[in-house]
N, C-alpha and C positions, 0 to 999 in steps of 0.2 A: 296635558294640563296647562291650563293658560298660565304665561311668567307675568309675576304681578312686579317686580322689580328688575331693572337688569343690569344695576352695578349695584355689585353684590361680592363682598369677602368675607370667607370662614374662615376663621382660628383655632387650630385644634392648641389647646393650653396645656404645658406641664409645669414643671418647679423650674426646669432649667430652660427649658426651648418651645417655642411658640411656632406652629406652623402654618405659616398662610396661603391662602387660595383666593386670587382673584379674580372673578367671574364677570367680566364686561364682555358688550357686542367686538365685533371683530373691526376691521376694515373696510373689509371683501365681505361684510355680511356673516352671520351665524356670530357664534360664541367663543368669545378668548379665553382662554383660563390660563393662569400663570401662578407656581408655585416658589414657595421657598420660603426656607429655617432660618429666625432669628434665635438667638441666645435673651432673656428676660433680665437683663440688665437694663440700665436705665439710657446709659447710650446706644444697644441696639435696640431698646422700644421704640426711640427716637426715630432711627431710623425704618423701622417698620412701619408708623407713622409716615414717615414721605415716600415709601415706597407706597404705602395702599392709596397715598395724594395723589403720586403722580398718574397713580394706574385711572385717577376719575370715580374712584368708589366713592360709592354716597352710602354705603348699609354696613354697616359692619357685626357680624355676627360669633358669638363666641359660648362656649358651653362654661357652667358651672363646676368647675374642679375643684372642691375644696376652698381652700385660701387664697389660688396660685392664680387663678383669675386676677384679683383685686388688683399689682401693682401692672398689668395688661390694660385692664377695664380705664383704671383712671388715668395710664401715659395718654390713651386715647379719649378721653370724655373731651367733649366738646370741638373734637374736630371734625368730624361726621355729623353729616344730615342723622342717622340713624344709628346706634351704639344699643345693638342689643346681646343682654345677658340672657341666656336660655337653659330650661330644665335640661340634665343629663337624658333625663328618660325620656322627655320628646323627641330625642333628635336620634338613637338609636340606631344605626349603619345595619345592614343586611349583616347576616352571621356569615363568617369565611372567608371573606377579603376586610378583615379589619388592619389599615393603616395609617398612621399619622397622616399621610398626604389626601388618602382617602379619605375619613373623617373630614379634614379640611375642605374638602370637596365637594362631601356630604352636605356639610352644613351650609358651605353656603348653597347648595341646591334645594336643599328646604326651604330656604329663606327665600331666595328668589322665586319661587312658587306659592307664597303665603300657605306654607306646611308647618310651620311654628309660630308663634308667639313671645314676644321679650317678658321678663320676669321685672319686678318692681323693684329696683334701685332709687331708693331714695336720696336728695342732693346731698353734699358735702355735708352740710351743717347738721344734719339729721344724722348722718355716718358719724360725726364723732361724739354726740350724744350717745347712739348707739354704741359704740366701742364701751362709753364709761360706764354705762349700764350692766354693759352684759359680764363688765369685769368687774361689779360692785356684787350681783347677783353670787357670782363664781365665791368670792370674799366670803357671800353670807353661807353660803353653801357648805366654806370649809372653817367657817364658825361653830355652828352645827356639827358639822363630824368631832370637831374637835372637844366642844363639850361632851357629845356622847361617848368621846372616848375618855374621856374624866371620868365618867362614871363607868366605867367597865375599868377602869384604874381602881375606883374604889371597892370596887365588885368582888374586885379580886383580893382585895386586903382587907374585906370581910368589913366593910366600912357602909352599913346601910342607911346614908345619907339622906338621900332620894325617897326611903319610905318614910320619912317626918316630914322632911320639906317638900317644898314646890319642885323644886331641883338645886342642883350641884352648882351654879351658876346666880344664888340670889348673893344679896349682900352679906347675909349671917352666915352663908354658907361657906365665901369669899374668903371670912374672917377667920371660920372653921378652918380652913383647908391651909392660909397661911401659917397660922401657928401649927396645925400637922406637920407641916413641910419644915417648920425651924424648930420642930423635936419634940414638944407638948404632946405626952401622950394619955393623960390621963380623962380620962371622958369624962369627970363633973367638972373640971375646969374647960373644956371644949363645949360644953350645954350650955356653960354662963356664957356663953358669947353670943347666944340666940340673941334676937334684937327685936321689938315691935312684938306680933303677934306671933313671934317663933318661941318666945319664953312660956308660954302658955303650953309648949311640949318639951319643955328643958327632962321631964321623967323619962319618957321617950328618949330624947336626944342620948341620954347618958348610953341607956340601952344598944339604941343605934351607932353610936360611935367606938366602941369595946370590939376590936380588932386586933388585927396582925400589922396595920401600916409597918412597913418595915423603911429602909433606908432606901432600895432601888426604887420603891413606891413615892419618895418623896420626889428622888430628882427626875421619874415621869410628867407628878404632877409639876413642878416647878416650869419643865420644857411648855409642857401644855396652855398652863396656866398664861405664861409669857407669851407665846400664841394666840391666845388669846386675845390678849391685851394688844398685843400688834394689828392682829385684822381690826379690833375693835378702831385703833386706830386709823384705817388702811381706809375703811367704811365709812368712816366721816369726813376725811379727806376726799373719797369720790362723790360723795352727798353734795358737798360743797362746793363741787367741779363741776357736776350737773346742773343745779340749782342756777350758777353761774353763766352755764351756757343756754340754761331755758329760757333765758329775761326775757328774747324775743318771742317766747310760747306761753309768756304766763297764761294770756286769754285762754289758750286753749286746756292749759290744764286747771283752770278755774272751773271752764265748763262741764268736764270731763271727770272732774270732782263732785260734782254736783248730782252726778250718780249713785243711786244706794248702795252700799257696798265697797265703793272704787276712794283709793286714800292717794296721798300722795304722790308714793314712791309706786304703785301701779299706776298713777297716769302719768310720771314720768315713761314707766316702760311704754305703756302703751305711741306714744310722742316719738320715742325713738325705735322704735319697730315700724311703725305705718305711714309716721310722720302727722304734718298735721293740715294738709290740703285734701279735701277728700274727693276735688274733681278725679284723682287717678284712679276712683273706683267708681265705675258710673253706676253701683246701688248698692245698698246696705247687703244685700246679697252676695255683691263678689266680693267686697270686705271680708264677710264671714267665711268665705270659701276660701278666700286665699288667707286667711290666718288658721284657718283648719277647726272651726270650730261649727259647720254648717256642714249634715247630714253630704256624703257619697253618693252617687248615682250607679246604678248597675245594671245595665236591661238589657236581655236577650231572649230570643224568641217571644218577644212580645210582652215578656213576662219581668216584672222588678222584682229584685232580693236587697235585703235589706243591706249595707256595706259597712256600717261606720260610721265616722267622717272621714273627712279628707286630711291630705298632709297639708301640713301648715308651717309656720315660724313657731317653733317650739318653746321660744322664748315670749313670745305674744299669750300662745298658748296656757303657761305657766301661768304667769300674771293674770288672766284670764280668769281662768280657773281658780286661781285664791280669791279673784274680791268676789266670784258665782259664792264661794263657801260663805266667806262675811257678808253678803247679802240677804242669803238663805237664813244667816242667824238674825236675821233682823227681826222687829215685833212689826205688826199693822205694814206690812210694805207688800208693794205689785211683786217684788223678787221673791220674796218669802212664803207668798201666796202659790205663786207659780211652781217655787221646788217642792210644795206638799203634794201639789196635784201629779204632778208628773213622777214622784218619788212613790207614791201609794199603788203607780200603774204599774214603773218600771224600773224602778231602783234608786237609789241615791247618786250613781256616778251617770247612770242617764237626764238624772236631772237637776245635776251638776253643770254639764256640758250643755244642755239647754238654757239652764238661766244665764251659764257666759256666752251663749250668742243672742241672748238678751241685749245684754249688758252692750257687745260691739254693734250690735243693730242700731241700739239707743243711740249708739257714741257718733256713728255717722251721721242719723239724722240732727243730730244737735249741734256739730261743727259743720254742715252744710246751712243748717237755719240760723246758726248765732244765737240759739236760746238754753237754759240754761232746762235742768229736769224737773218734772213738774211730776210725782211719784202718784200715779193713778189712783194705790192703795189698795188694802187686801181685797177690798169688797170688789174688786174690776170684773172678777167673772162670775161673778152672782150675778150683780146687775146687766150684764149683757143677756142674760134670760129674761123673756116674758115672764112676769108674778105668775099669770094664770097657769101658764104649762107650766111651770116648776112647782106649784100649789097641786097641779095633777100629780105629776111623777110622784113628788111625795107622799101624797092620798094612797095612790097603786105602792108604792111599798109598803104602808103602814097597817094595810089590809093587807096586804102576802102575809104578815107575819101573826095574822089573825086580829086582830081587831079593826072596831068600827067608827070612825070619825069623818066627820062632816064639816066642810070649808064654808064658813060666813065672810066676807070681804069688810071691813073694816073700815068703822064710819070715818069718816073722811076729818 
């Protein structure tokens, strides 16, 4: 196989020790390779940096381990011609001689043979968007649990809250639960605390709040409660961290808004998952592919089966996937149009996952043009039919079902 590179170093990555393989011509002709273990500290990264300088590497190549890559990936960024991160599963060592030095070896023999591909590392400033993202998400994530766990609090003190209200978590409910917690136990005085359109079930409420709350039920709910209000807090503090670091992105999430469906805080994710230069995807295609929301390939003997999709950024994915749902609820829109059609063939979560690679399709062509979305509208695939053959098809169905009607074309 022809060598497309031939200074060329693998890194097999751990938590504690990094080993590397340096794969340059020789002197006398043919191939050097030269090995050895660093420790992943910052003064031997260092040095493994001027070892791979001295040796004349221009490529540096390194597998995906988790987290343990990252403080690897970045001692080195920017002193290499070439700095790539790579799928574990591309690069994949023969079964039965698997070892550190091997792997090292491997890799970079793939590499120098153009047998791999680097994965999309996006620059610094994208990385620590990304970081407060993904740790604002986690925040909302244990929000959520933690309200659902209020209510299986209440569940169990026989406190059916939840069947009056909206949930456990509104203002009246708030108000409810604090006086629970400081000993009020009598439920017409817990009813009059409904507020707005909750008094209108104060009958209900009395009903629904006639329990057991006992005392260990209170200092549950207090912990929770307090939890609460801490993430609540936790969440507005990275809102405002991001926001912060997006000034130089606003364009981009102006545009990126301007999609049916897509609200703020999903085109912030979107920004810091992909970034917001879309040369590094030369089509709305590999976009979709590499965030995992564009149909698998599978073909053998000739023959395709159907796969999936592909794996993707699961976090892109997410985000994704929520504004495809708020889209789909829209009235008169191309998005909303499209999940009936596709929902009525083959499901809801199939035509889910279709309108959010809508959605990221859209999103490249709009930050490669500078323009903002311009919503086609429900009517986009009616109108893509000829009047006359869709006046047909319907004719032939309206006769299958036994009767008799006749098309006149309509004065103009």
């Amino acid at each position: 196989m022809k060598e497309i590179r031939d200074k060329v170093a693998g890194l097999d990555v751990h938590r504690d020790t990094v080993v590397a393989c340096c794969r340059v011509p020789g002197s006398r002709g043919g191939i050097h390779t030269s090995k050895q273990s660093f420790r992943t500290t910052s003064k031997e990264l260092s040095a493994l940096a001027r070892w791979l300088t001295d040796a004349g590497v221009t490529t540096v190549v390194m597998e995906a381990t988790g987290v343990y890559w990252k403080p690897v990936y970045y001692s080195l960024e920017g002193l290499f011609d070439e700095l790539w991160l790579c799928n574990a599963q591309h690069v994949k060592n023969v079964p039965g001689r698997k070892t550190d030095l091997t792997d090292a070896e491997w890799l970079a023999d793939v590499a120098a043979h153009g047998m791999v591909r680097p994965s999309f590392i996006p620059p610094p400033e994208i990385r620590a968007i990304r970081e407060m993202t993904r740790y604002r998400k986690t925040q909302v994530d244990a929000r959520t649990k933690e309200i659902q766990r209020l209510e299986k609090v209440l569940q169990d003190a026989g406190i059916k809250l939840s069947s009056v209200a909206s949930g456990v978590w509104s203002k009246s409910a708030k108000e409810i639960l604090e006086a629970m917690i400081g000993g009020e136990r009598d439920s017409k005085i817990l009813a009059e605390m409904a507020k707005s359109r909750m008094r209108a079930k104060i009958p209900q409420l009395e009903e629904a709040l006639s329990g057991h709350f006992g005392p260990h039920h209170a200092v549950v709910c207090r912990q929770v409660m307090d939890h609460i209000d801490f993430l609540d807090r936790s969440i507005a503090t990275l809102t405002e961290e991001i926001a912060t670091l997006l000034v130089p992105f606003e364009a981009t999430i102006t545009t990126i808004c301007s999609i049916t469906g897509v609200g703020r805080t999903t085109a912030e994710v979107m920004v810091a998952e992909m970034g917001a230069d879309m040369t590094r995807f030369p089509t709305a295609a590999h976009l979709c592919a590499w965030a995992g929301v564009a149909p698998a390939s599978h073909e053998s003997a000739g023959k395709r089966r159907p796969h999936g999709t592909r794996h993707g950024s699961t976090w892109l994915q997410r985000a994704l996937i929520e504004a495809a749902k708020a889209a789909a609820r829209t009235k008169g829109t191309y998005f909303s149009a499209q999940y009936v059609r596709i929902a009525r063939r083959r499901g809801p979560n199939k035509a889910t996952v279709a309108v959010a690679h809508s959605i990221l399709n859209t999103t490249w062509y709009l930050l490669t043009t500078g323009s903002l979305y311009d919503d086609p509208g429900a009517d986009y695939f009616l109108q893509r039919h000829d009047p006359a053959v869709e006046a047909k098809r319907l004719q032939k169905r309206i006769e299958a079902l036994g009767f008799a009607v006749t098309i006149t074309a309509a004065a103009a």
